[in-house]
RODO-2510 file (C-alpha; in nm, 4 decimals, decimal comma):
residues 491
     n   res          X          Y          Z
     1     x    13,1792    10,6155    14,8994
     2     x    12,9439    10,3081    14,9213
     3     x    12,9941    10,1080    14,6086
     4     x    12,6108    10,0909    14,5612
     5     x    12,6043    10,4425    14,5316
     6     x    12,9062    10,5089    14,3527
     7     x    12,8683    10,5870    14,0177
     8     x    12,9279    10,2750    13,7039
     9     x    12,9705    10,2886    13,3885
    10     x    12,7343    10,0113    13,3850
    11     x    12,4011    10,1182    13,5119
    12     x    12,1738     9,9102    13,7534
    13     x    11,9073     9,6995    13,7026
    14     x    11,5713     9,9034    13,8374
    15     x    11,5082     9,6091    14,1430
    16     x    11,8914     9,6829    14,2389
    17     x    11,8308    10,0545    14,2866
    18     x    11,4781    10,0091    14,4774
    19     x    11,6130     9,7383    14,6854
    20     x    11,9271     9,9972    14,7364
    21     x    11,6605    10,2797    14,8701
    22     x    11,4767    10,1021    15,0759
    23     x    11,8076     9,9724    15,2542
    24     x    11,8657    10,3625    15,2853
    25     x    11,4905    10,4212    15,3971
    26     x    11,5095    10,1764    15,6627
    27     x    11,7546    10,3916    15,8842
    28     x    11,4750    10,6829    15,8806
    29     x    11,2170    10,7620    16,1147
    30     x    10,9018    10,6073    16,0266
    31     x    10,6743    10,8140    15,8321
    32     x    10,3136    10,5926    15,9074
    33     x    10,1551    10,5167    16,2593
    34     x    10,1824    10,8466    16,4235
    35     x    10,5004    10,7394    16,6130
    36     x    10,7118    11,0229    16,4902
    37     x    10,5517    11,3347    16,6169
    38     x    10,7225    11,5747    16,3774
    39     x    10,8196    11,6140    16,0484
    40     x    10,5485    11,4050    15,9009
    41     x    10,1843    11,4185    15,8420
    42     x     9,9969    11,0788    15,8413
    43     x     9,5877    11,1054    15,7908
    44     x     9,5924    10,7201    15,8463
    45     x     9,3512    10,6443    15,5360
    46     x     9,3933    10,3843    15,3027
    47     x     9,5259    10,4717    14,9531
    48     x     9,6201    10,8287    15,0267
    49     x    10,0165    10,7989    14,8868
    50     x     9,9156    10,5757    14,5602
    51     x     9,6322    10,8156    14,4632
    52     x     9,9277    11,1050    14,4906
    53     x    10,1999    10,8934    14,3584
    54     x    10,0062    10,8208    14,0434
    55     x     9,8789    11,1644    13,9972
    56     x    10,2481    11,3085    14,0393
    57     x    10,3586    11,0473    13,7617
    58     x    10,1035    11,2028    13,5137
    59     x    10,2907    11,5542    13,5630
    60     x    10,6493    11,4941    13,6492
    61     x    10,7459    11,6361    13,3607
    62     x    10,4684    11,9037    13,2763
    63     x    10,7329    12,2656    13,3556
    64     x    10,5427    12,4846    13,5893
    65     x    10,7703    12,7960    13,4285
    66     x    10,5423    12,8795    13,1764
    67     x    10,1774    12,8539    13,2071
    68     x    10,0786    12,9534    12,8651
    69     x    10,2544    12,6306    12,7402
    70     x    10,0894    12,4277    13,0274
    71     x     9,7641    12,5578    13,0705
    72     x     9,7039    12,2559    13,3065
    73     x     9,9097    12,4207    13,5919
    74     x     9,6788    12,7459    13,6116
    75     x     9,3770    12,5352    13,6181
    76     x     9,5162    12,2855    13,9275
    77     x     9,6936    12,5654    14,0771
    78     x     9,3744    12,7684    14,0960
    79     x     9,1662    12,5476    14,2068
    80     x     9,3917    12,4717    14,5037
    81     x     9,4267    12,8417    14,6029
    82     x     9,0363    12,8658    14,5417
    83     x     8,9672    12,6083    14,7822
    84     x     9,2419    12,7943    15,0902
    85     x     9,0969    13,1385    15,0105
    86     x     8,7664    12,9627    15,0741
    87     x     8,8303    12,8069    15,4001
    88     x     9,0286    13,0908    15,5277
    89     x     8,8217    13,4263    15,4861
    90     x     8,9259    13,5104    15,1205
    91     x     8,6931    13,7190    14,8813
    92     x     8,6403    13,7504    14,5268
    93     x     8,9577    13,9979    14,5105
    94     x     9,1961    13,7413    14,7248
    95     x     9,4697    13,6038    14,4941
    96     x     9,7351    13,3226    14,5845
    97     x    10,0563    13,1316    14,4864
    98     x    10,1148    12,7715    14,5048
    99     x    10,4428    12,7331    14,6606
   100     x    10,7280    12,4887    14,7503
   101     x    10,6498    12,4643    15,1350
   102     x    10,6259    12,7032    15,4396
   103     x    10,9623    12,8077    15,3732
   104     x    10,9076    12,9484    15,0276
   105     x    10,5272    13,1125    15,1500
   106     x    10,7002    13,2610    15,4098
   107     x    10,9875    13,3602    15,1911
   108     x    10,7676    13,5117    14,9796
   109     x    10,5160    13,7237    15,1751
   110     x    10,8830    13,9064    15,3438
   111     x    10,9586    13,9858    15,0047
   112     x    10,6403    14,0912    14,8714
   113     x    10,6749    14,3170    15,1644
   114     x    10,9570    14,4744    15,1543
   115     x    10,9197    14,5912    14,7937
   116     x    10,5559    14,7416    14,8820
   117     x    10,6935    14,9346    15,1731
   118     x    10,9687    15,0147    14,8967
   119     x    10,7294    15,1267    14,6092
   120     x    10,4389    15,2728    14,8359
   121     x    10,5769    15,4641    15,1048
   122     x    10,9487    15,4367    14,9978
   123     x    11,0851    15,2273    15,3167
   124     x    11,4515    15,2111    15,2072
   125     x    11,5839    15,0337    15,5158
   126     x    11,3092    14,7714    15,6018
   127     x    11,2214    14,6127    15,9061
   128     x    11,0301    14,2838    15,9875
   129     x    10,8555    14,2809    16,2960
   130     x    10,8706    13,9074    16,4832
   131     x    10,7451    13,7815    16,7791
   132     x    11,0349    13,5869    16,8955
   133     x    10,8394    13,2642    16,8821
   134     x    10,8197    13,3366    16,4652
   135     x    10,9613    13,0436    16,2570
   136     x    11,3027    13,0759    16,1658
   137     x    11,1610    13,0959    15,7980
   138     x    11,0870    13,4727    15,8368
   139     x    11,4244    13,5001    15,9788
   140     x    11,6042    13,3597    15,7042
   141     x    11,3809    13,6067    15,4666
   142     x    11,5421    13,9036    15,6172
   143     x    11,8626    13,7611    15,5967
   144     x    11,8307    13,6929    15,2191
   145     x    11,5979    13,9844    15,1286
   146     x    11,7958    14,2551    15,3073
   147     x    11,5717    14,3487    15,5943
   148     x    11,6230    14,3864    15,9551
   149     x    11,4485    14,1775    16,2318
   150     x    11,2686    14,2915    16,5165
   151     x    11,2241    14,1152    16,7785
   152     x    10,9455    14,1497    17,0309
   153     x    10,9643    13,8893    17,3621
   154     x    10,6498    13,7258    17,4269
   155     x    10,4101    13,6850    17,7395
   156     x    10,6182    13,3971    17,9123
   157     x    10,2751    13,2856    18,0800
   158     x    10,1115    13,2227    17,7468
   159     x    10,4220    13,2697    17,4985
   160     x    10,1652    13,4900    17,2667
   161     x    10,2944    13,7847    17,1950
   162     x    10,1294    14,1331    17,3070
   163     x     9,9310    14,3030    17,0636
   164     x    10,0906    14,6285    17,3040
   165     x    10,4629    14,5293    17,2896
   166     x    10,3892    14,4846    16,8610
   167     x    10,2382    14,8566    16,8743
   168     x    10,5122    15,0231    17,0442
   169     x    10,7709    14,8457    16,8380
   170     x    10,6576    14,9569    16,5032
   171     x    10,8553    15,2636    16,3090
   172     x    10,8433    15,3904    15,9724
   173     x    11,0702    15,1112    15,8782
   174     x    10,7774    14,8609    15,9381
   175     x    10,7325    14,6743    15,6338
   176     x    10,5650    14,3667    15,7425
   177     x    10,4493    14,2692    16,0986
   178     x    10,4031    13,8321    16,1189
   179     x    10,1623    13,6922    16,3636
   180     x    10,1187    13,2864    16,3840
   181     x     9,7955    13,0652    16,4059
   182     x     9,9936    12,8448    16,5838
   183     x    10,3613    12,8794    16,6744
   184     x    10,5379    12,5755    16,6365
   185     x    10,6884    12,5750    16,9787
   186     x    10,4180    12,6320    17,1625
   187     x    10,0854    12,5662    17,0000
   188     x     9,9158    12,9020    17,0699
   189     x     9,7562    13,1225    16,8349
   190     x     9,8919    13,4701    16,8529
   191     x     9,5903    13,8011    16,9296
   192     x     9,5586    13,8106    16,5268
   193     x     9,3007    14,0735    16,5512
   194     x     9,4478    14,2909    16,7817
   195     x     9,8009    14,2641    16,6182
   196     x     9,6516    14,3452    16,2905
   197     x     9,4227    14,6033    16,4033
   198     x     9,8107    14,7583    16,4744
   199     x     9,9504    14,7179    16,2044
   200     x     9,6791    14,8647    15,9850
   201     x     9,6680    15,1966    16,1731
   202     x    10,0427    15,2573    16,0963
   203     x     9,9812    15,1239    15,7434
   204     x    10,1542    14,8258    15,7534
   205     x    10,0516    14,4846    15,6385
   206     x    10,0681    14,2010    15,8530
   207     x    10,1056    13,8055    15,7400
   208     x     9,9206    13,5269    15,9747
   209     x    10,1934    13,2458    15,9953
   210     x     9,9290    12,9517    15,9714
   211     x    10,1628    12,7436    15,7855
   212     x    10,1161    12,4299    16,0125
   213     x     9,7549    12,5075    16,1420
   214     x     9,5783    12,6908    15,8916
   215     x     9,3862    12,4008    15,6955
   216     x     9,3138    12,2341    16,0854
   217     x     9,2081    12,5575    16,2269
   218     x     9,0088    12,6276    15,9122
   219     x     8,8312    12,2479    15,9078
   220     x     8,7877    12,2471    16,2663
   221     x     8,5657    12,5367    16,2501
   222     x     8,3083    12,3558    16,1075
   223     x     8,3148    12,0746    16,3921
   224     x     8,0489    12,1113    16,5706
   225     x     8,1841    11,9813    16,9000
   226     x     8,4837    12,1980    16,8770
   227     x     8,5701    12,5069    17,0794
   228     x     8,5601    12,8457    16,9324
   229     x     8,8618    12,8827    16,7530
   230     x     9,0191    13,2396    16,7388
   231     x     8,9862    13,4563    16,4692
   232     x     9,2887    13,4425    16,2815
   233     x     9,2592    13,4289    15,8903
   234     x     9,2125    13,6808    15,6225
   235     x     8,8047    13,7760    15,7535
   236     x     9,0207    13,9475    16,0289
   237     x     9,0316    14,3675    15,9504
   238     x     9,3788    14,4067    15,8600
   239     x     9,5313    14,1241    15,7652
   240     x     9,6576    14,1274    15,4170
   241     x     9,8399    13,7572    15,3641
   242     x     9,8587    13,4189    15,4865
   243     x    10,0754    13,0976    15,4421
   244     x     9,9027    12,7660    15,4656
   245     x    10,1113    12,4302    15,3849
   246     x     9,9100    12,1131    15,2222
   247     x    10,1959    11,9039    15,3233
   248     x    10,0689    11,8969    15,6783
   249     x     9,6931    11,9457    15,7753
   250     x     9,6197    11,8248    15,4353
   251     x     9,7932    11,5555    15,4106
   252     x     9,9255    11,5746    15,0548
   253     x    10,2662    11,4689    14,9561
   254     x    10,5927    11,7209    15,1025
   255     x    10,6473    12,0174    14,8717
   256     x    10,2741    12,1854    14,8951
   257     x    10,1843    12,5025    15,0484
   258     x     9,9887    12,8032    14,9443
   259     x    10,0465    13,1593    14,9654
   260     x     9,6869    13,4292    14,9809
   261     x     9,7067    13,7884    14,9302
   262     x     9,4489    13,9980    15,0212
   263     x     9,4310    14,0837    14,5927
   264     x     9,6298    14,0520    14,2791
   265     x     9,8051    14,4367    14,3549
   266     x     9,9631    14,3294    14,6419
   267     x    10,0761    13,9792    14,5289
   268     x    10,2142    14,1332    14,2132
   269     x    10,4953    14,3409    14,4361
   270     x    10,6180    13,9291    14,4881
   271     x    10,6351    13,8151    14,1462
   272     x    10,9806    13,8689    13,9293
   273     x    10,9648    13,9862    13,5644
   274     x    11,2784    13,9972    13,2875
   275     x    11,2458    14,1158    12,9619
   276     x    11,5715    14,2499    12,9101
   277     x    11,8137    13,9959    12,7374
   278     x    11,7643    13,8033    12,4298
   279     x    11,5771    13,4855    12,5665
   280     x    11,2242    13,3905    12,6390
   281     x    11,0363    13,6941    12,8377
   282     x    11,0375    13,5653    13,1696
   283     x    10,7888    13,6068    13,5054
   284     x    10,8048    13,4084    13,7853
   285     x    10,5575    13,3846    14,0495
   286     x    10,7788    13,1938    14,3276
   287     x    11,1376    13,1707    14,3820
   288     x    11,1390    12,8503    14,1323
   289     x    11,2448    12,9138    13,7956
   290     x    11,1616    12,5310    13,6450
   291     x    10,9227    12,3237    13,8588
   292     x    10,7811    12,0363    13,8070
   293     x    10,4283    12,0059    13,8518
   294     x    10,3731    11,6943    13,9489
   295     x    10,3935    11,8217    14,3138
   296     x    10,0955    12,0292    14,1985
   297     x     9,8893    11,7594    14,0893
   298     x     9,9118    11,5179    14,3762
   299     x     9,8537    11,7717    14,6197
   300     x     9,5217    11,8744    14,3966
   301     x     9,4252    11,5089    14,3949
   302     x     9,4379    11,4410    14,7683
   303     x     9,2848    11,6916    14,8551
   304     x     8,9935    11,6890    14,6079
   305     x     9,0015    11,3164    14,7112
   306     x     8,9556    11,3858    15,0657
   307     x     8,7333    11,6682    15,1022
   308     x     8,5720    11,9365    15,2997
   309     x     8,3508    11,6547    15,4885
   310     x     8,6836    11,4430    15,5097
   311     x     8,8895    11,7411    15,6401
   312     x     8,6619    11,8417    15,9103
   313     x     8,6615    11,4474    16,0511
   314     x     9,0403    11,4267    16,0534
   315     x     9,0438    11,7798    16,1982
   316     x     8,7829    11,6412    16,4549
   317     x     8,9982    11,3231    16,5687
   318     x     9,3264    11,5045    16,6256
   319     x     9,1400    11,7757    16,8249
   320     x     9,0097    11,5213    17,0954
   321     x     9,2903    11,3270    17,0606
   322     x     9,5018    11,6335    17,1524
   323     x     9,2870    11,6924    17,3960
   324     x     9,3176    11,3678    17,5450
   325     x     9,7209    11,3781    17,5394
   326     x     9,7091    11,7073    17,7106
   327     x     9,5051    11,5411    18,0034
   328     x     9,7386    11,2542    17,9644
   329     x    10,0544    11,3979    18,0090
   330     x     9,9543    11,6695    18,2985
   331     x     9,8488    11,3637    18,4956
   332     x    10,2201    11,2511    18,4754
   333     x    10,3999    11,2576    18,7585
   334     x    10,6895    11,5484    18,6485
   335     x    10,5670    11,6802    18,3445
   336     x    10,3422    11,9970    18,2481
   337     x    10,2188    12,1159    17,8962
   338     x    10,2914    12,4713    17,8645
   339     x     9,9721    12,6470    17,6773
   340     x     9,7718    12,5398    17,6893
   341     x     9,7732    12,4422    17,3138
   342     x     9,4937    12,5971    17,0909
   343     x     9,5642    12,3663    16,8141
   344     x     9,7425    12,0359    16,7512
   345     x    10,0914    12,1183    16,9136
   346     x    10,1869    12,0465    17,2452
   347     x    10,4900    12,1445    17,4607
   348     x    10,5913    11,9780    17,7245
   349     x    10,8631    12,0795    18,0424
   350     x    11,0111    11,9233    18,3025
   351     x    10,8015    11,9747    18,6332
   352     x    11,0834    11,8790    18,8711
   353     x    11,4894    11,9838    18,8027
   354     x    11,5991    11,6209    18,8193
   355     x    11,3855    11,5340    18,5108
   356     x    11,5451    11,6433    18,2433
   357     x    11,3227    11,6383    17,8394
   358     x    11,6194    11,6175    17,6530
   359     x    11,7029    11,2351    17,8488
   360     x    11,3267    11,1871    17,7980
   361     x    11,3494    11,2424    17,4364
   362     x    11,6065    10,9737    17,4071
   363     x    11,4635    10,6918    17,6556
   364     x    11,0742    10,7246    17,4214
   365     x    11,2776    10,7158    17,1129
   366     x    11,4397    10,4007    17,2381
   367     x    11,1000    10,2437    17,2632
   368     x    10,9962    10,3464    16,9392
   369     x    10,8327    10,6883    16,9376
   370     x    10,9996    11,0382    16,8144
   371     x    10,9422    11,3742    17,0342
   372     x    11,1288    11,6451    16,9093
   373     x    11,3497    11,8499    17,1858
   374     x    11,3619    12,1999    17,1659
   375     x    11,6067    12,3465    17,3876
   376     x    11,4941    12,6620    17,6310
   377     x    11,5157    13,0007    17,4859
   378     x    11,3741    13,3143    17,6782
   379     x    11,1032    13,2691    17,9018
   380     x    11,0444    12,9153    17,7114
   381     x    11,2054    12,5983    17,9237
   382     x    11,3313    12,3022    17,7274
   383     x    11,0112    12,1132    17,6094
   384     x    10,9365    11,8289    17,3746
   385     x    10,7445    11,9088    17,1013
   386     x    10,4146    11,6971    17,0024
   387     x    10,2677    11,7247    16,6231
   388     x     9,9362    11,5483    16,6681
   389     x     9,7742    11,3957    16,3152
   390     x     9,4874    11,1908    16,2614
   391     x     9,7229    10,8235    16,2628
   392     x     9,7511    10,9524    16,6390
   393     x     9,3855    10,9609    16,6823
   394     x     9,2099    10,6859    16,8606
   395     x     9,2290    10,5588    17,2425
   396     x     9,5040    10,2836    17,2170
   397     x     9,7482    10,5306    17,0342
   398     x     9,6977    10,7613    17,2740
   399     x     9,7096    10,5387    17,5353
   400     x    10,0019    10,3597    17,4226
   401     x    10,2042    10,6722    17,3361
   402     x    10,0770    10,7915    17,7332
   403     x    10,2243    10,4334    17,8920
   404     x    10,5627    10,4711    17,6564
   405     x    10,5829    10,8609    17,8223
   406     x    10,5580    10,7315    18,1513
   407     x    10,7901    10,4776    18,1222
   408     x    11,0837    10,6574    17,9513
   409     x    11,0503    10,9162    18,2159
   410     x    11,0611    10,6903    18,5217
   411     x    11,3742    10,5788    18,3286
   412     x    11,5022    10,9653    18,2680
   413     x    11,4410    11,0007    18,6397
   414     x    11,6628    10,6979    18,7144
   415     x    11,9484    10,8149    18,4594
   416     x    11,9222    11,1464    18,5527
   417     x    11,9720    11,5205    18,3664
   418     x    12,2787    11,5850    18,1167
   419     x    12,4933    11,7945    18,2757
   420     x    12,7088    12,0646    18,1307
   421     x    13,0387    12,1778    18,3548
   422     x    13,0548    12,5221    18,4666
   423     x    13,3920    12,5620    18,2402
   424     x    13,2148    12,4097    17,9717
   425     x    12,9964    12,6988    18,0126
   426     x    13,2188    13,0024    18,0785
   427     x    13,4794    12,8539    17,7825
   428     x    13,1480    12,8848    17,5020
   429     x    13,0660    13,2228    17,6124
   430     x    13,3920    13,3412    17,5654
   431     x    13,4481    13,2351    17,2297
   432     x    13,3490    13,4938    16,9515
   433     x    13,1285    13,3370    16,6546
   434     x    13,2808    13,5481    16,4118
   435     x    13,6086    13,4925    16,4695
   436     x    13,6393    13,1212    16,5141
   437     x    13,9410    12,9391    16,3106
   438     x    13,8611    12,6153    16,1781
   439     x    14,0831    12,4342    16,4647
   440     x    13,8709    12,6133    16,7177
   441     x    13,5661    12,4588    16,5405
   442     x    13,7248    12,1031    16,5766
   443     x    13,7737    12,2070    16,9398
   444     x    13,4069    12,3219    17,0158
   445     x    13,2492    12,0488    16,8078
   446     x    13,4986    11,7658    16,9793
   447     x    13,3263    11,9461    17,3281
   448     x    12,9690    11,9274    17,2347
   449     x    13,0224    11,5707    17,1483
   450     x    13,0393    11,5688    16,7804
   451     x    13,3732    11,4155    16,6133
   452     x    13,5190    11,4754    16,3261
   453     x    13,3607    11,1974    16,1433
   454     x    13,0437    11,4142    16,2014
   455     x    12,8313    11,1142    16,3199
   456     x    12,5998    11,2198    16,6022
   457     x    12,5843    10,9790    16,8596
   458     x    12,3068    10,7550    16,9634
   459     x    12,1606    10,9638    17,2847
   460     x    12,1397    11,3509    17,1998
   461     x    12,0764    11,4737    17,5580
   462     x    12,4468    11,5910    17,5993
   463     x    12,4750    11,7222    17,2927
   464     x    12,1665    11,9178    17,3016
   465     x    12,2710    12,0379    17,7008
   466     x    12,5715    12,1837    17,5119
   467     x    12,3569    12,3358    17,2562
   468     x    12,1189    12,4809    17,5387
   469     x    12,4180    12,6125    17,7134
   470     x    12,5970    12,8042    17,4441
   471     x    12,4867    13,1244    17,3629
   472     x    12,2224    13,1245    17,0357
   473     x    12,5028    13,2753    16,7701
   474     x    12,7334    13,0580    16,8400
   475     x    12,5093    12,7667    16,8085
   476     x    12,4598    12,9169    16,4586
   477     x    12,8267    12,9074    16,3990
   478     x    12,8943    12,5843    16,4776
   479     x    12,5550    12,3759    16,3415
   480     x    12,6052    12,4377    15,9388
   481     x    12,9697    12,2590    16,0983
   482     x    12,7752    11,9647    16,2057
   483     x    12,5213    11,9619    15,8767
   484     x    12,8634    11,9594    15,6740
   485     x    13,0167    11,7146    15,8222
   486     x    12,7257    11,4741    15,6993
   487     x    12,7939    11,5322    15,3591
   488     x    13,1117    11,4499    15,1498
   489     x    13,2271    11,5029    14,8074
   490     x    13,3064    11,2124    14,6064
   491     x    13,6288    10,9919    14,6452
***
């Protein structure tokens, strides 16, 4: 272990340790300038992070466990789900959580769901219907929570999913159908109406996904030069909850999102209550026991700070200057956008087979600039994935980020695709995921370029070929393998 991070007897002077974390930071992807386009939210305006850092500092140690000894927390937290129900078609009788992040939201509304089904029409073996371009989030909610997925495949033109296919895929088992407003991987606001108008005849509730787009969508509404955006938010007949982060459109500090239920009776089926033992009576309206609340308050200041008025103009800059990258890039010689986008994510593919994203990814991120790969799964190709925010805005980001795109792919085009050997291939889909022995771990990671060290190299195109070419559960086996490998336990 490094000695500056191994533990003394001796503590360190406070300069030591800063200097000591921003040695660390300076390894990261940058989290200003709009050159890493994921990940990170950056509104570009001035004096955004102190206002949060110093409102954090006044509540860092306020508990958000129990309200009725910090009244402050039910006053900021309901404020902040005041202000989402608001701007997303709430009423009077819409309640909300504040929440971790997308995750937890998303966590949540799977669980509330699954024990109405349970106590309403007494579901016993519960389902959760996906399109299969749902965040992995929901996925990982049926894993914990006990439910089965259900996949439904997508129309590969538009990767939205058919309000049809959802219909004939719903049983009894149906506790919860999700819809997004956007996916992540593609930008594209699912038929929300039509999906919910579904759902509601069979009795089931259905949860918008509009973690990532919600407070744009919701702000760019009220631009006046913007296109109609699709209904999508709790106004829409049959919808019953939603998930909107903070930490993204809004621009507040990571660990903010908020979950809205149609009313308190269906958000109470989420909450956990324990009376039985000899401690303090407990309830628990997220997954978090103890919480600190200083998330709370930073996220309330920022976006008190910023605004309704502020909102829409941010939401207003990243729509025309996604507009302007999506004319941008399908004026490049080898490249489409797949979409088109109805919010602030773009996906882009290969036009040509001897241009391959993944070597694109690496030649732009050698020139300073972060697009995130996302290997090819159904009808989707292998893209790059584009988060646009308002530090992207403006003509000579866009045009610089347009020049850098053309350049690495000239260079892509010159280095040509990763290539993964046809044994390669056959040898993966042989192996079973279940069943692998450690050794044969060492053996598969060793082939998709990972050593045992479990440092990744500096250009991810082969890896991610290998990744692309193995079959999705075993790709499951063997990344916590690469995750662990990062981390070690102390010498």
């Amino acid at each position: 272990m490094s000695e500056s991070l191994a533990h003394r007897a001796a503590g360190d002077a406070p300069g030591t340790l800063l200097a000591r974390l921003d040695e660390l930071r300076a390894a990261d992807l940058p989290v200003h300038g709009g050159r890493t386009m994921a990940y990170v939210y950056d509104s570009g305006l001035p004096g955004i992070e102190e206002l949060a850092a110093a409102a954090h500092a006044r509540f860092a140690g306020v508990n958000g466990l129990d309200m009725t000894a910090f009244p402050s927390v039910v006053a900021l937290e309901n404020d902040l789900v005041g202000a989402a129900s608001r701007l997303l078609g709430g009423t009077a009788a819409t309640a909300g959580t504040f929440t971790s992040g997308g995750t937890e939201s998303c966590l949540l509304a799977v669980l509330t769901a699954r024990e109405h089904a349970r106590r309403t029409r007494g579901v016993d073996a519960p389902e959760v219907l996906l399109p299969e371009t749902a965040h992995a989030a929901f996925h990982k909610a049926a894993a914990l929570f006990g439910l089965r997925a259900v996949t439904v495949p997508v129309d590969p033109a538009t990767h939205r999913v058919r309000a049809a296919d959802v219909a004939a895929a719903l049983t009894g088992r149906t506790a919860l159908v999700v819809v997004s407003a956007p996916s992540y991987a593609h930008g594209v606001i699912d038929p929300v109406a039509e999906v919910a108008a579904a759902a509601a005849a069979r009795g089931v509730l259905c949860h918008v996904d509009a973690c990532i787009g919600g407070w744009y969508l919701g702000h760019l509404r009220r631009a006046g030069d913007a296109p109609e955006v699709p209904p999508f938010d709790l106004s829409v007949p049959g919808v019953s909850s939603l998930s909107v982060d903070l930490h993204k459109y809004g621009y507040t500090p990571k660990g903010a999102s908020v979950l809205l239920l149609r009313d308190a009776e269906l958000r109470r089926h989420g909450w956990f209550a324990h009376a039985s033992w000899p401690g303090y009576p407990v309830v628990n309206a997220t997954l978090q026991g103890t919480k600190s609340a200083g998330l709370l308050a930073a996220a309330w200041a920022v976006v008190r700070h910023i605004g309704t008025d502020g909102y829409t103009e941010l939401s207003r800059r990243v729509h025309r200057a996604t507009g302007d990258l999506v004319r941008g890039i399908g004026a490049l010689d080898g490249l489409r956008v797949l979409g088109p986008p109805d919010a602030s994510l773009i996906a882009v593919a290969a036009d040509e087979p001897a241009l391959d994203v993944f070597v694109v990814a690496d030649e732009i991120r050698e020139a300073g600039w972060y697009l995130q790969p996302q290997p090819a799964y159904g009808a989707s190709p292998a893209t790059l994935h584009l988060t646009v925010t308002a530090a992207v805005a403006g003509e000579k980001s866009v045009a610089r980020l347009l020049d850098a795109l053309a350049a690495a792919v000239g260079r892509a085009r010159q280095r040509g695709p990763a290539v993964v050997s046809p044994e390669l291939r056959a040898a993966a889909a042989a192996l079973d995921p279940e069943a692998l022995t450690p050794e044969e771990v060492d053996v598969a990671l060793e082939l998709a370029g990972i050593g045992r060290s479990g440092a990744l190299p500096e250009r991810m195109a082969p890896v991610l070929a290998v990744v692309q070419a193995m079959p999705p559960r075993l790709t499951e086996r063997l990344l916590p393998e690469v995750i662990g490998r990062l981390y070690r336990t102390a010498e």
